[in-house]
C-alpha positions in Angstrom: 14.6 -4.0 -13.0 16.6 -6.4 -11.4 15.6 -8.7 -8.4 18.5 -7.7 -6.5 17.7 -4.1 -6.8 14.3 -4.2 -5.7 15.0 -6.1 -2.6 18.0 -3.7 -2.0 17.8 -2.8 2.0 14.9 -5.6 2.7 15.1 -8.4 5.5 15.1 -11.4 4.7 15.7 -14.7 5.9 17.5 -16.6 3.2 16.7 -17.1 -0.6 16.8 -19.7 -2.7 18.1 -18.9 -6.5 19.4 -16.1 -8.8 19.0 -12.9 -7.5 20.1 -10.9 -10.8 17.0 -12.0 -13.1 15.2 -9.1 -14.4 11.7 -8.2 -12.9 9.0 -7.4 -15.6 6.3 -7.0 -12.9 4.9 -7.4 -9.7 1.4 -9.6 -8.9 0.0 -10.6 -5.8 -2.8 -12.2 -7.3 -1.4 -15.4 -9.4 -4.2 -14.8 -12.4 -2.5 -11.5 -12.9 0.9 -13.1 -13.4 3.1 -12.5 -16.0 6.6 -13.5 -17.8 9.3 -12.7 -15.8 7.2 -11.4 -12.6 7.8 -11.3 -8.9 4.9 -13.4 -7.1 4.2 -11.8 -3.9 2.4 -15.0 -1.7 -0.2 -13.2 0.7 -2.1 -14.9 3.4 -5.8 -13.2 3.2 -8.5 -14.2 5.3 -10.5 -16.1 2.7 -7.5 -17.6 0.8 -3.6 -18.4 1.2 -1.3 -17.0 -1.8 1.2 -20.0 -1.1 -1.6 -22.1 -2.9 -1.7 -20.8 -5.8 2.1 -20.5 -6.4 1.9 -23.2 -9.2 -0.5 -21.2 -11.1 1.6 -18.2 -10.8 4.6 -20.1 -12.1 2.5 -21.6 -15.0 1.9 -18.1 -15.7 5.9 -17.1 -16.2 6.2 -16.3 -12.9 10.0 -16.0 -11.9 10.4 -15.2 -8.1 8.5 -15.3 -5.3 8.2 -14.1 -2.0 6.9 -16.4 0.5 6.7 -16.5 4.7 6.6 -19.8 4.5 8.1 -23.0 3.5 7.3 -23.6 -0.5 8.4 -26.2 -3.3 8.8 -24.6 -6.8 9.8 -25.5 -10.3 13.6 -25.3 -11.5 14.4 -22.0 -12.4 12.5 -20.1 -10.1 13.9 -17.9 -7.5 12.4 -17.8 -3.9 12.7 -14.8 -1.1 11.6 -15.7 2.7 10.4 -12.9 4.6 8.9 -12.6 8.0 5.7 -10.9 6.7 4.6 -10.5 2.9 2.0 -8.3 3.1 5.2 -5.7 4.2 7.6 -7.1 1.9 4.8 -6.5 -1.3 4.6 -3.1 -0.3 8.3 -2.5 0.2 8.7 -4.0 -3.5 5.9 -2.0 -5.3 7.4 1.1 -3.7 11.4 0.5 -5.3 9.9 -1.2 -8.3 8.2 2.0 -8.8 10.6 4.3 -8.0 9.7 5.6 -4.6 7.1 7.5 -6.3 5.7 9.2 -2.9 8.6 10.9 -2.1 8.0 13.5 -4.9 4.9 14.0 -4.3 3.3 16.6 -1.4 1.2 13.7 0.0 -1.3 14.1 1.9 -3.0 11.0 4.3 -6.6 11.7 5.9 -7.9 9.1 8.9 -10.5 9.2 10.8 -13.7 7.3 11.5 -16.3 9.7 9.8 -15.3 12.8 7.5 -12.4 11.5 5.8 -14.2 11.8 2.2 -15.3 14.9 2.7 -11.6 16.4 4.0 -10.3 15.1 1.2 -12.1 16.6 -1.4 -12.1 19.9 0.1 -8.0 19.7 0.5 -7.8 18.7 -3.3 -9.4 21.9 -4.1 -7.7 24.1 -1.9 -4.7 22.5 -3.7 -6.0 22.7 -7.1 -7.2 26.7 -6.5 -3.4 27.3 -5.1 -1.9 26.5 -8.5 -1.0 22.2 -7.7 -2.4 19.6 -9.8 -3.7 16.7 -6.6 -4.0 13.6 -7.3 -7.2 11.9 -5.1 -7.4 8.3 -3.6 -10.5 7.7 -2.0 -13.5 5.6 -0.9 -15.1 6.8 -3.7 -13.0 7.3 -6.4 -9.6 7.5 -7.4 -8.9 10.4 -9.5 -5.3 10.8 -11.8 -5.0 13.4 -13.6 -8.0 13.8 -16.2 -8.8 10.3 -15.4 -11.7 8.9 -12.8 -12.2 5.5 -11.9 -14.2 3.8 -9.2 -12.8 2.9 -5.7 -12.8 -0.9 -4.8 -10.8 -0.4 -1.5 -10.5 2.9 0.7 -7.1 2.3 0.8 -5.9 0.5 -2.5 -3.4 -2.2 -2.0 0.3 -1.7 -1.3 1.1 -2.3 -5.1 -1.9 -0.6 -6.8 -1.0 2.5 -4.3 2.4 3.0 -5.7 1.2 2.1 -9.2 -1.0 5.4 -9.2 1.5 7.4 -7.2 3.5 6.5 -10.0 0.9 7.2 -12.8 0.4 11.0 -10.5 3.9 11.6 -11.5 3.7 10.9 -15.4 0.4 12.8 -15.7 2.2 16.2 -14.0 0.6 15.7 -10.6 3.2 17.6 -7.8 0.4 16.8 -5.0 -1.8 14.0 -3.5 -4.6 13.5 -1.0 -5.8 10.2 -0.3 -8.0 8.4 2.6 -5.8 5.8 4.7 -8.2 3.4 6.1 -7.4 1.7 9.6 -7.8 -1.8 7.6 -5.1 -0.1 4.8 -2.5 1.0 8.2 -3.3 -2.4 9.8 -2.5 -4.4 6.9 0.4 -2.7 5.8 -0.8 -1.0 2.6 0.4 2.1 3.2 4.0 1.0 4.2 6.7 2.5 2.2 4.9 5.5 1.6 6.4 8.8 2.5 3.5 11.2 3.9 3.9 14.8 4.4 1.2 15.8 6.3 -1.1 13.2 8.3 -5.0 13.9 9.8 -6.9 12.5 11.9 -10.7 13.7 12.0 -12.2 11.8 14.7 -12.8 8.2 16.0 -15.7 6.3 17.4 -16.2 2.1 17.9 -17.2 1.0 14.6 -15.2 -1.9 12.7 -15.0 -3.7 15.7 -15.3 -7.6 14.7 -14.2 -10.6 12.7 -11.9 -9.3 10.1 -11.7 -6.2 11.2 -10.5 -4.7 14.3 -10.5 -7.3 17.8 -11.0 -4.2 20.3 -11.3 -0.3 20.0 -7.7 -0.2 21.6 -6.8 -2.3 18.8 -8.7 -0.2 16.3 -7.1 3.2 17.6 -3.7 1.6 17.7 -3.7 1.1 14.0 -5.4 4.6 13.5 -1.9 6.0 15.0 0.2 4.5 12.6 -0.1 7.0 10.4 1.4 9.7 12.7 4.9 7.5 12.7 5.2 7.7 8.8 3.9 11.4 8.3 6.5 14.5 8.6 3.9 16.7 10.6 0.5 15.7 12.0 -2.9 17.2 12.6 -5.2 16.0 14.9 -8.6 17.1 15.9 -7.7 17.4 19.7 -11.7 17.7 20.4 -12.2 14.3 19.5 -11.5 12.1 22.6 -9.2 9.6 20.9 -7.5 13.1 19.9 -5.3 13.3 23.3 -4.1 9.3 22.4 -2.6 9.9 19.3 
């Protein structure tokens, strides 16, 4: 796929070298590089992608996309963007082929009870005739296929990697947990949900590296309700009135 087509519709700043090359991939971490892949620089809270742009390169890195001033080899084409962690999932989702937006897709928040909604929607699914996909804190399940959760909310370009692999295996429905860390740090953007949830709320992941205030924490809880087509929410629950 070319770079021009998976930036189609994006803001950017400016760029700096060919925009028709042909994409073979997309890595935000440089050991996972490949020929002719898109290098997505993201600024974690233990390391800075920028750094390890070199390595990415050396790998056969071909573009990047950086929020920040970078020096790279001949040859290689660079996209500035106000925030990386949006542009990486706004990438993964073309590069993919909008993958959500066929599925029924189904996002579940909430402090506690998340994991537990989830599995019981997938079978109410499952015993009305749809095969559901299932991201979760868990396990991620696709198709026939299990594998163990590392994240509740798998990053932007993993997400839309298994929406994508939902589709090939015959999957019409998903359910999957959306974290407040997931909303917050945009891996769930560029993903169309049907119906979003919202269980319940109480002050935990209040701290470094997490949320800086329960305001803060129930802010990023509500982003789900501006990217869903209808909501439910748990109106018992006090942070139920908020969202």
């Amino acid at each position: 796929m070319r770079l021009s087509q998976i930036i189609e519709g994006m803001q950017y700043s400016h760029t700096d070298g060919d925009m028709d090359i042909e994409i073979t991939d997309i890595a935000y971490d440089s050991r996972k590089a490949v020929p002719g892949s898109l290098f997505v620089c993201i600024e974690g809270t233990v390391a800075d992608g920028h750094q390890f742009i070199p390595a990415a390169c050396e790998r056969g890195a071909k573009a990047l996309l950086a929020q920040k001033p970078v020096q790279v080899q001949q040859g290689v084409t660079v996209i500035y963007v106000e925030n990386t962690r949006y542009a990486l999932a706004y990438v993964s989702a073309a590069f993919f082929g909008h993958p959500s937006r066929r599925l029924k897709l189904i996002g579940v928040t909430g402090t506690k009870g998340k994991t537990t909604t989830a599995y019981m929607i997938k079978s109410i699914l499952e015993q009305a005739g749809h095969k559901t996909g299932l991201i979760g804190t868990i396990e991620t399940i696709v198709g026939e296929r299990k594998s163990k959760a590392r994240n509740t909310t798998p990053e932007s370009y993993d997400l839309q990697k298994l929406f994508r692999e939902m589709l090939d295996n015959g999957c019409d429905s998903a359910v999957m947990e959306v974290s407040s860390q997931g909303l917050m740090m945009e891996r769930v953007a560029m993903t169309d949900f049907d119906v979003g949830i919202f269980t319940n709320i109480s002050p935990d992941h209040i701290g470094p590296n997490e949320h800086a205030s329960f305001a803060d924490y129930l802010q990023c809880k509500s982003k789900l309700f501006r990217m869903c087509r209808h909501g439910m929410i748990n109106i018992d629950d006090p942070g139920g009135e908020y969202l």
